[in-house]
Each structure stands twice: as C-alpha cells, then as structure tokens.
C-alpha positions in Angstrom: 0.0 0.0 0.0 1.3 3.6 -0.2 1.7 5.6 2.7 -0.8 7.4 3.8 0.1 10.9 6.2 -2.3 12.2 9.2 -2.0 15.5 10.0 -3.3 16.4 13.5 -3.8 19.9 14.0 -3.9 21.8 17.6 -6.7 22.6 19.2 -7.2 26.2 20.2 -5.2 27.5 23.3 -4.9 30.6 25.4 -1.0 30.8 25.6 -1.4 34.4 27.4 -4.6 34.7 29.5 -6.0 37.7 30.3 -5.1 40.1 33.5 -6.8 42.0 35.8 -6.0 45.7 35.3 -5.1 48.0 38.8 -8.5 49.9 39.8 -9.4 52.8 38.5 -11.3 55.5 40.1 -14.4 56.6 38.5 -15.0 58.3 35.5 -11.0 57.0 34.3 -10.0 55.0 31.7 -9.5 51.3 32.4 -6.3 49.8 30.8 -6.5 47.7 27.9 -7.4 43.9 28.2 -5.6 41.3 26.2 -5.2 37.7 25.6 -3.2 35.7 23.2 -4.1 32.3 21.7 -2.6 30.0 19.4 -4.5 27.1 17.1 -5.0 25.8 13.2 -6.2 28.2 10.9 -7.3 31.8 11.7 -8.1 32.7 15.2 -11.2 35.0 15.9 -12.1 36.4 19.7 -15.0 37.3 21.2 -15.6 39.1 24.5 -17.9 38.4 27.0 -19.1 40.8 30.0 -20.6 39.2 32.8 -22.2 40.1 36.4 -20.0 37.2 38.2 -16.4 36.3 37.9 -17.6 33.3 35.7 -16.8 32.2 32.1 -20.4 31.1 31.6 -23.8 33.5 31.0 -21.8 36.5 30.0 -22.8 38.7 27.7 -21.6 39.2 23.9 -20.2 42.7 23.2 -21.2 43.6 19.8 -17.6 44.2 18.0 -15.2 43.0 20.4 -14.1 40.7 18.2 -9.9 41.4 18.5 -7.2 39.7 20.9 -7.6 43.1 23.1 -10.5 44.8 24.8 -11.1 48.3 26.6 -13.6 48.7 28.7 -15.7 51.3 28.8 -17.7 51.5 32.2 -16.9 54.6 34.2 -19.5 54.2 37.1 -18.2 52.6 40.2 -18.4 49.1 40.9 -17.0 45.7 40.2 -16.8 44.2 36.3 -15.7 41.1 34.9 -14.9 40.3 31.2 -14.0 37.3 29.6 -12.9 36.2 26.0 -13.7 33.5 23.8 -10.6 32.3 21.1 -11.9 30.1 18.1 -10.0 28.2 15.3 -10.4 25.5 12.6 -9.9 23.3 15.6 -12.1 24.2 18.7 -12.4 27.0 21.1 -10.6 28.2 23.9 -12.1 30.4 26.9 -9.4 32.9 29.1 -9.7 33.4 32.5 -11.9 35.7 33.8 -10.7 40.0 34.2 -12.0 41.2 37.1 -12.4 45.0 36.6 -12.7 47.7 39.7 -13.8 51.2 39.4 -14.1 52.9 42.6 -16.0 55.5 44.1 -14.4 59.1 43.4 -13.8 60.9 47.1 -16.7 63.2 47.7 -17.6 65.7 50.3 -21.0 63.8 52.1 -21.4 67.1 54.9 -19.9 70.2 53.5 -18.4 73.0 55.8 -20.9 75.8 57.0 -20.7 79.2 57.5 -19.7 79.9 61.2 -22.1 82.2 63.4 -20.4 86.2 63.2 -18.2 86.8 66.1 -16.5 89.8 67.5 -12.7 89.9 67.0 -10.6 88.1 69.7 -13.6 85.5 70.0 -13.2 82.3 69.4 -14.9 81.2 65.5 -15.9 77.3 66.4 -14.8 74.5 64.8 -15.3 74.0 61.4 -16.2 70.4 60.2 -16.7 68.3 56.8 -16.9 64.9 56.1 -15.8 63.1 53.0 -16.6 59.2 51.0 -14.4 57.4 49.4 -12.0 54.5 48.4 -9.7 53.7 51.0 -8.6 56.1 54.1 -9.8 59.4 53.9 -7.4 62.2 54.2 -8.0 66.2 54.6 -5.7 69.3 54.4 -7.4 72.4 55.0 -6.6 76.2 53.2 -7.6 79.7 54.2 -7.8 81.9 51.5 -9.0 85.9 51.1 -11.4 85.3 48.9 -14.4 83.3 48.5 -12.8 80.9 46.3 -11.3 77.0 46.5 -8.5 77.5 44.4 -5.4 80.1 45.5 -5.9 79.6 49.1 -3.0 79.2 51.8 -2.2 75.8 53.1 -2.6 75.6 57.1 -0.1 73.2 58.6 -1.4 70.5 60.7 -4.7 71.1 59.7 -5.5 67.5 58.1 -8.3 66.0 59.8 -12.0 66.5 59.2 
C-alpha cells in the first residue's frame, strides 16, 4: 500500500490569558485587556461581559471581536470580562478579568458658615466629612477670597 500521512492539527489554546487591570477610580479610563491564543487556521475572539467572575452566562459585546479589549464602564463598581478564542480546531475560553472602578472621594457634609463673632472671639470648629475608596485624608486652606482655588495651606490642619 502507499503511505498514507495524518496531520493532526492543535486545538485552540490561550497561551497568554487575560489580566486583571489596577483599579481605577471613576470616570477614568480602564487599561486595555488582552489575551493571546494559538491554534489551526485563523483565530477570531469574542468578548464576554458578565455580572459574576464566571466564564459562563456573560454577555456578547457587539464588535469585540480582536485579541484586546477596553472597557468602557466609568461608574463605580465591580466588572468582569472574559474572551472567547476560536480556530479550525475548537475553542478556547481565558480566564476571567476582574475590573474595579471605585468610588471618586466626595464631600457627604460640607463646611458651614460659622455664626459672626466679634474679634478676639473664638470662631468654632469647622467640620466636613468626605466618601471614598480607601482612608480618607483632609488638608485644609484659608484663603482671602471666596474661592477654593489660590488659598494658603494651614499646617497640621489634616483632619476633618
């Protein structure tokens, strides 16, 4: 008989998963996602976006169909993407990117006006409280005019 020849081609692999970006704080870009995967014949991705850090019920997004992804959510919270490699020869699902936006630091009780006093009296404490990621730190200005920018930094005076 002559010889016959089997070719066995590879199945589709993720050779470089994806990776979770550092968080961002709201209203930021997120950094670009990206996987690399290896098979027979041409390789096409899809992207998933999901609710859970899971590979399964995510969500198609219409056009993210390349090795890379950016996200686009600016709203605090917690994301997860996912990406799907196809060749001749199977498909092949990354891991899952777990995407964090956090909350931007923001002033819950703002400062009041003091009551008038009469020079040499003592003007009260003034007091504001802030939200945020992580601790919370203050630094507070005086300034001539009723304005938040151009002020004077007062030493020591970092809490709320």
């Amino acid at each position: 008989s002559s010889v016959a020849t089997v070719v066995v081609n590879s199945n589709t692999a993720i050779t470089t998963d994806v990776s979770d970006p550092s968080p961002v704080c709201a209203g930021s870009p997120i950094g670009t996602l990206t996987v690399s995967a290896s098979g027979t014949g041409a390789i096409s991705y899809q992207w998933y976006s999901n609710t859970t850090a899971s590979t399964t019920g995510g969500t198609l997004i219409s056009g993210a169909t390349t090795s890379s992804y950016t996200p686009t959510d600016t709203t605090a919270g917690t994301y997860y993407y996912y990406v799907v490699a196809s060749s001749d020869c199977s498909t092949a699902t990354s891991s899952v990117a777990t995407v964090v936006v956090n909350s931007n630091t923001a002033i819950t009780t703002d400062v009041s006006d003091p009551s008038p006093v009469c020079a040499g009296s003592p003007i009260g404490t003034l007091t504001v409280s802030a939200s945020g990621t992580g601790a919370i730190s203050y630094q507070w200005y005086s300034n001539t005019t009723a304005s938040t920018t151009g002020g004077t930094l007062i030493s020591g005076a970092t809490t709320s």
